[in-house]
C-alpha positions, 0 to 999 in steps of 0.5 A: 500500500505504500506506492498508493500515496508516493506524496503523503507528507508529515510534519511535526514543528518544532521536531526538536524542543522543550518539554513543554513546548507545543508542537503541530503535527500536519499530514499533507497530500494525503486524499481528500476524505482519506482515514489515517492514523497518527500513532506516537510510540516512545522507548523508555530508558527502562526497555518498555515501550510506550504508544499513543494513537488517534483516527482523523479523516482528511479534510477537502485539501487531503490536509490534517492539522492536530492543533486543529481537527478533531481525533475521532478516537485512539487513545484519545478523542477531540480536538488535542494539539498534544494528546498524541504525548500525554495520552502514552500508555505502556504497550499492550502486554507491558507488565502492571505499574510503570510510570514514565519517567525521563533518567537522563536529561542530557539525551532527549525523549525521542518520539516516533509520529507515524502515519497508518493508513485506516483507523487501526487500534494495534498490530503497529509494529508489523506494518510499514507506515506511510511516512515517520518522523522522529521528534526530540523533546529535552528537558534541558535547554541548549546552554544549561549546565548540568553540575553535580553537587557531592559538597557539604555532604549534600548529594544533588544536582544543579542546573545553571541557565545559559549565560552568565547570571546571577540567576534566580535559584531554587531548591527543587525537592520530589516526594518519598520516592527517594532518589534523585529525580532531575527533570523538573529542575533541569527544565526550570533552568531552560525556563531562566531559573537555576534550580538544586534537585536536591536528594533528601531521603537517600542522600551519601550521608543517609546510606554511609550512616543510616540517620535521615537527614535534618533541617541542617541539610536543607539549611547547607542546601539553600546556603550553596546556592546563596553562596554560587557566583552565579546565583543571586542570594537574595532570590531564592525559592522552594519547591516540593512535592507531596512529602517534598512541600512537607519539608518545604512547608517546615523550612519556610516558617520555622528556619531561621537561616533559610530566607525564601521569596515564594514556596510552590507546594504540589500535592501535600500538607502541612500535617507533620507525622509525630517523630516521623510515625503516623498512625496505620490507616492506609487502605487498599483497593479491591485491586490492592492498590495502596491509598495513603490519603487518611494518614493525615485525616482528618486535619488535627486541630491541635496546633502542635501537630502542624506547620504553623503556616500563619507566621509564613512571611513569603508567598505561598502556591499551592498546587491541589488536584481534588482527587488525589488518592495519596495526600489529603491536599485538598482537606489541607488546603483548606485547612491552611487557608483559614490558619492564615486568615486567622492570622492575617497573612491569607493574601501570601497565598495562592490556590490552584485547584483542580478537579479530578486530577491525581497526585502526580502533577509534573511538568506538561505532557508528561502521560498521567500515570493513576497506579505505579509500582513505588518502593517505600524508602523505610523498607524498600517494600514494592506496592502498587499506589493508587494516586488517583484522577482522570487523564484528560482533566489531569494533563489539562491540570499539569499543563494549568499549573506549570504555566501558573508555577513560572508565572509566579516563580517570575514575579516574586524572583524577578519583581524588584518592587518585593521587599529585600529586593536588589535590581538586577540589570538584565531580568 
């Protein structure tokens, strides 16, 4: 069938860029009315494959634009510039429980965009597509520096933008997966903001001695990057991740050394389990997926067993998806609220909230994953976690919130106007 459509045409623009840059996929030359499908297909660092597909029919020209027509099924339906990335799901026959997950940022994610004749469902891999062209999406921009960081018994990686400074910094921390996880700080450095992925909870120091790191360890973080030539130290923020913007939380009100322009909390609370134990209330599925969401409930009134967010002296984000299954954000959030309006400091905060979407909000057009295998740091025990939403409204939500995320992140590490500020000639 390949001879039939010697002139079929795909293009994908930009074929190489960031992460989070959209892109457009057109199909030319093709005849008017015919049906294709466009299929994307990724192989992961890990050895499994992953696919996304979508049906479209070709308009009066023999044209079809993915920005603009509808995808009348696949893996996903309607009109979805980047459906055919978020939508990846492992391959028929994958084993249960990945999730995917960028280990290098130096290479790129290379994606195939193919074109099929007809509107097919499976069996790709034993057809001849009409035409393929290979994409690169990087998390790290040209001219970023990757810096692995082993000084002060930190264990860590930071991303420098390109030029010369001083740039803005943060500290980048994810949740209790445990090691160190560099995707999103390296994009955040294409974005002009040199960031620390910082490990916290299988750092040298941890495995060498067996203690879990203290709040001096998040102290001698913020301190190497006030003391970076390259960073300006009176501009620096934090981020974290489920148990990642518990730390956050702590580090923002309670530190006397830390000094932060903004926290962003994605997924998380301001709860603090008792000497690190918490009650046992974790339930499973008929399935056995594990969901953590009670531990923290219901929200304590006891003021002792929470991060007193009412003395919090810098703007706050937090990043809600209503039906995550892994930490009770949305109770705390709520909760937050009113201990700020309570203590007069409720206009530092900002709430995105997000109906039907799970716990793992990660930068754009990352698939969302509802149950992955996770290995708890403590005992190494693998279990599969439920962390909830929806695919659709959870890409829309990641999307949302990045957007949102650097917005904020410019305005209160940029601003000159915030209190404390120096002029920074070149931002």
């Amino acid at each position: 069938s390949y001879n039939t459509f010697p002139f079929l045409h795909l293009s994908v623009n930009p074929s190489r860029g960031l992460m989070d840059e959209k892109f457009i996929i057109l199909v030319q030359k093709a005849l008017p009315g015919f049906q294709l499908t466009i299929h994307a297909s990724y192989h992961c660092e890990d050895g499994n494959s992953w696919e996304a597909f979508a049906h479209y029919t070709a308009d009066a020209g023999g044209t079809v634009n993915v920005s603009q027509d509808t995808s009348l099924g696949g893996t996903y339906s309607g009109v979805e510039a980047m459906g055919l990335l978020w939508s990846l799901r492992p391959v028929p026959g994958s084993k249960p429980g990945l999730r995917l997950r960028k280990k290098n940022v130096q290479t790129p994610m290379e994606v195939t965009i193919s074109v099929y004749q007809g509107h097919q469902t499976e069996g790709f891999v034993d057809q001849v597509p009409l035409a393929s062209v290979l994409v690169e999406r990087w998390y790290m921009a040209p001219g970023v520096h990757r810096i692995p960081i082993t000084e002060e018994g930190l264990t860590a990686t930071l991303f420098l933008p390109a030029g010369n400074g001083p740039f803005p910094g943060l500290l980048d921390l994810w949740g209790g997966g445990g090691p160190l996880v560099e995707y999103r700080a390296a994009l955040l450095a294409s974005h002009g903001i040199a960031s620390l992925a910082l490990n916290y909870l299988t750092p040298k120091t941890t495995m060498e001695t067996g203690k879990m790191v203290d709040n001096q360890y998040f102290e001698k973080a913020y301190k190497f990057l006030q003391q970076h030539p390259q960073i300006c130290d009176s501009r620096i923020a934090m981020l974290g991740l489920s148990l990642g913007s518990a730390f956050t939380l702590k580090m923002a009100v309670y530190s006397q050394v830390m000094k932060l322009r903004c926290v962003v909390c994605i997924g998380g609370s301001h709860v603090q389990p008792v000497d690190g134990s918490v009650e046992q209330k974790t339930r499973f599925t008929e399935n056995n997926e594990m969901i953590w969401r009670d531990l923290l409930l219901p929200i304590p009134t006891d003021p002792s067993f929470k991060v007193d967010v009412g003395r919090l002296k810098c703007p706050l984000m937090l990043v809600v998806s209503e039906d995550d299954q892994n930490w009770p954000a949305p109770e705390s959030a709520k909760d937050m609220k009113e201990m700020m309006e309570r203590a007069g400091n409720s206009h530092l905060l900002t709430v995105l909230s997000y109906p039907n979407a799970g716990h793992l909000i990660e930068p754009p057009y990352t698939p969302h994953v509802r149950i992955s295998m996770f290995r708890t740091v403590g005992t190494l025990e693998k279990m599969m976690a439920l962390w909830g939403g929806q695919m659709v409204e959870h890409s829309r939500a990641q999307e949302d919130a990045w957007k949102k995320i650097l917005i904020f992140l410019r305005e209160n590490l940029y601003d000159s106007t915030k209190p404390g500020a120096t002029t920074l000639s070149h931002l």
